[in-house]
Structures are given as C-alpha cells and as structure tokens.
N, C-alpha and C positions, 0 to 999 in steps of 0.2 A: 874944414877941408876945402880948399880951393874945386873950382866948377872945371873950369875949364884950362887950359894949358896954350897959350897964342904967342906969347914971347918968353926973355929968360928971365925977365920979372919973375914971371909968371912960374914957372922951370923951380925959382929962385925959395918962392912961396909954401911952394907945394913938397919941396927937399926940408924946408922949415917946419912944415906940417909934420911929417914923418918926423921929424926928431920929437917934437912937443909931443907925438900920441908914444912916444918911449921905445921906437923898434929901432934897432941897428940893420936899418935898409942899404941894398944892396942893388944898382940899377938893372944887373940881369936878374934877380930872383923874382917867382912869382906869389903876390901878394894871399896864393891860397897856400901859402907851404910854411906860413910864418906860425909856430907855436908857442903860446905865451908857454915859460920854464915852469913857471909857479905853479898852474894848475894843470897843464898837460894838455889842454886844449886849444883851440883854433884862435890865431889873434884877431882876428878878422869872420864875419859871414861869408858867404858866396858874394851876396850884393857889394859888398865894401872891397874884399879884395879884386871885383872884377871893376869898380870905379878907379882905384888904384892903378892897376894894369895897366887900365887904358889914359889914365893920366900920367905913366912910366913911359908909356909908347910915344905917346902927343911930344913928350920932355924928349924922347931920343930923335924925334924930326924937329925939334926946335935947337934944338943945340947943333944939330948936324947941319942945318940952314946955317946957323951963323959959326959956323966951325970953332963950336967950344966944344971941349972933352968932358961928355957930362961926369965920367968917373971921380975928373977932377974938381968940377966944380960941386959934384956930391961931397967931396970928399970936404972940401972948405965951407962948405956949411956943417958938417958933421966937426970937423976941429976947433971951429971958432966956438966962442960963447955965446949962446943963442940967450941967455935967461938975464 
C-alpha cells in the first residue's frame, strides 16, 4: 500500500492498491464500513481502514488541485485491466 498521497501518480497507485487487495471501493465510503461477504467480518482493522481514509482524503485534495474528477479516474482504474 502506497505511504503517502502528493500527486495523481500517486492518487493513481493507491486506486490500484484497492483493486489488487480485491474491494469494490468507493471514494465517499469509509474504509471502516467495508465487510468481507465470505466471512461476515471486518475488511480492514481500525489501523488500516483509518491509513485508507486518510489516503482517500489526501486523493480528494489532489485531484481537486489539479481538477480531475476523482470519481472518474476511480472509475478507470477499476474498468481497465490492471492484471
């Protein structure tokens, strides 16, 4: 998982991240509310959803400085073939 969030590389990395750990993310939801189906429990710790979060936050003032629509550039890493 990417550290830090500074440009849309970066934005770019971390929307890549989320697909390879296998969650259908979503840029308003919060990373404590995601439950894996299979076993009914929590996708994430406290600690990991709250790194998440704030690398979701850092991504909506990186995108908003360079006026891209992060919904859509989620969206085109989640349709293309990442594998």
């Amino acid at each position: 998982m990417i550290a830090t969030i500074n440009n849309i590389q970066d934005v770019e990395t971390f929307f890549k991240d989320l697909y390879n750990e296998g969650v259908s993310a979503h840029p308003d939801d919060d990373f404590n509310d995601y439950i894996n189906y299979e076993t009914n429990e929590a996708t994430y710790t406290v600690e990991e959803a709250i790194v998440r979060n704030e690398l979701m936050n850092r991504s909506f003032i990186v995108c908003e400085n360079a006026s891209i629509d992060i919904y859509e550039l989620m969206a085109q890493i989640y349709l293309i073939d990442l594998k």
